[in-house]
C-alpha positions in Angstrom: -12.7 5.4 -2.9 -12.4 8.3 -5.6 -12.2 10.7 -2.8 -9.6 8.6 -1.2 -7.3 8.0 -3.9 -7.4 11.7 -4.6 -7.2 13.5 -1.6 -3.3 13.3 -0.5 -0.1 14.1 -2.2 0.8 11.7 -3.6 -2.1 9.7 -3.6 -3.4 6.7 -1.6 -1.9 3.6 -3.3 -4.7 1.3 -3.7 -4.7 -2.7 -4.4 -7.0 -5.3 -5.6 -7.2 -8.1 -3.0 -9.6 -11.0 -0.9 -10.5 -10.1 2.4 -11.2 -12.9 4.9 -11.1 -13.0 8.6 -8.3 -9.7 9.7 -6.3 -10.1 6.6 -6.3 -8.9 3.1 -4.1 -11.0 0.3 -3.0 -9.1 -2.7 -1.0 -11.0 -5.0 -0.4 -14.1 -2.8 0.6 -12.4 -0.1 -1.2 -12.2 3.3 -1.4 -8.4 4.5 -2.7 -8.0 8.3 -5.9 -5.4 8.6 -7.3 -3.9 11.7 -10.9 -5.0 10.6 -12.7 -8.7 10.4 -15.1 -9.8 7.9 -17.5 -12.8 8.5 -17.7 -13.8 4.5 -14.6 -13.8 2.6 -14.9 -11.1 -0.6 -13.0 -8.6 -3.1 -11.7 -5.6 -1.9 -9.6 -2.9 -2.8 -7.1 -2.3 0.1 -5.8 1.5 0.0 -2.8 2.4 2.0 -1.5 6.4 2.2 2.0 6.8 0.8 3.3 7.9 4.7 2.0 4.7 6.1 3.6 2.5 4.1 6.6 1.2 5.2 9.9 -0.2 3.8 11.2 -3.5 5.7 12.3 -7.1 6.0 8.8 -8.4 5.4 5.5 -7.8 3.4 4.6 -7.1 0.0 7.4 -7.8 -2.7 8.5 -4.4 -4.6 10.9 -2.8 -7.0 12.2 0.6 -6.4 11.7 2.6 -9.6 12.6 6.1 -8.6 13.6 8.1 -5.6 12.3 12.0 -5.8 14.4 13.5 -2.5 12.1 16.6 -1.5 14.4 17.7 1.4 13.6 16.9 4.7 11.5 13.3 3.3 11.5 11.2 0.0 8.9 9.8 -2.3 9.9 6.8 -3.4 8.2 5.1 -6.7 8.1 1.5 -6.9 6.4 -1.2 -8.7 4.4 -4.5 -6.9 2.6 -7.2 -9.0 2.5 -4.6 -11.8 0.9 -1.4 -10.2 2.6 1.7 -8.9 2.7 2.3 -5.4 4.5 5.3 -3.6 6.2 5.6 -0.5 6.5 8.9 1.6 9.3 8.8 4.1 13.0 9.7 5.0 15.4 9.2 3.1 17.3 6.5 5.1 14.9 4.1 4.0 15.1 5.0 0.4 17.9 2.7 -0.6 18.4 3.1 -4.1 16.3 2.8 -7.7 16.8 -0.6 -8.9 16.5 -2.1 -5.4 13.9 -5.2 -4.3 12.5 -4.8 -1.3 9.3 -5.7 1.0 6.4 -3.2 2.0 4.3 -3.5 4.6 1.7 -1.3 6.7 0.0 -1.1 10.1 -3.2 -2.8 10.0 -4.8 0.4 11.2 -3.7 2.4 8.2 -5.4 0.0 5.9 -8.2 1.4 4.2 -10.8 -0.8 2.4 -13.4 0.0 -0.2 -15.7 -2.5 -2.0 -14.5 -2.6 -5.7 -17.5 -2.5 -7.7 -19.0 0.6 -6.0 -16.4 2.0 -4.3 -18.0 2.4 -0.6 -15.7 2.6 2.3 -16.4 -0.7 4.2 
């Protein structure tokens, strides 16, 4: 996970949730995963900045900032009290101030077991 979070600019977001079954649920809110697990348990869910995605549905956020870099936009936000980022165009970007939801492919969800940090 240390790897993870650093490799990347900017950095993998990463999120405390509960795994069970293909889904990941950080702060109440039910986050599809491309892998299963038989027993229910803690994770931390990392998500790159360029796979996260700005839409109708998904993860509650706040748009803090909006850094325009040209040709794409990193866009700061806050979710249940942690900082996330968002690489992407600046179509999606909205404006600082704005609520909106995130979401993700489940493919481009990254898990790592909290305590140790493994990649599961």
């Amino acid at each position: 996970m240390a790897v993870a979070a650093f490799v990347g600019t900017p950095q993998m977001n990463l999120m405390a949730g509960s795994w069970a079954n293909d889904a990941v649920t950080v702060d109440g809110h039910v986050l599809q995963v491309a892998q299963t697990t038989p027993v229910a348990r803690d994770v931390m869910l990392g998500v790159r900045p360029s796979d996260l995605r700005i839409g109708p549905a998904g993860l509650p956020a706040h748009i803090e900032r909006i850094e325009d870099m040209g040709d794409t936009a990193i866009i700061s936000l806050t979710a249940g009290g942690r900082s996330l980022k968002v690489k992407g165009d600046l179509q999606n970007a909205r404006k600082g101030g704005d609520h909106v939801f995130l979401s993700f492919a489940p493919h481009a969800a990254h898990l790592f077991d909290p305590n140790d940090g493994s990649r599961l």
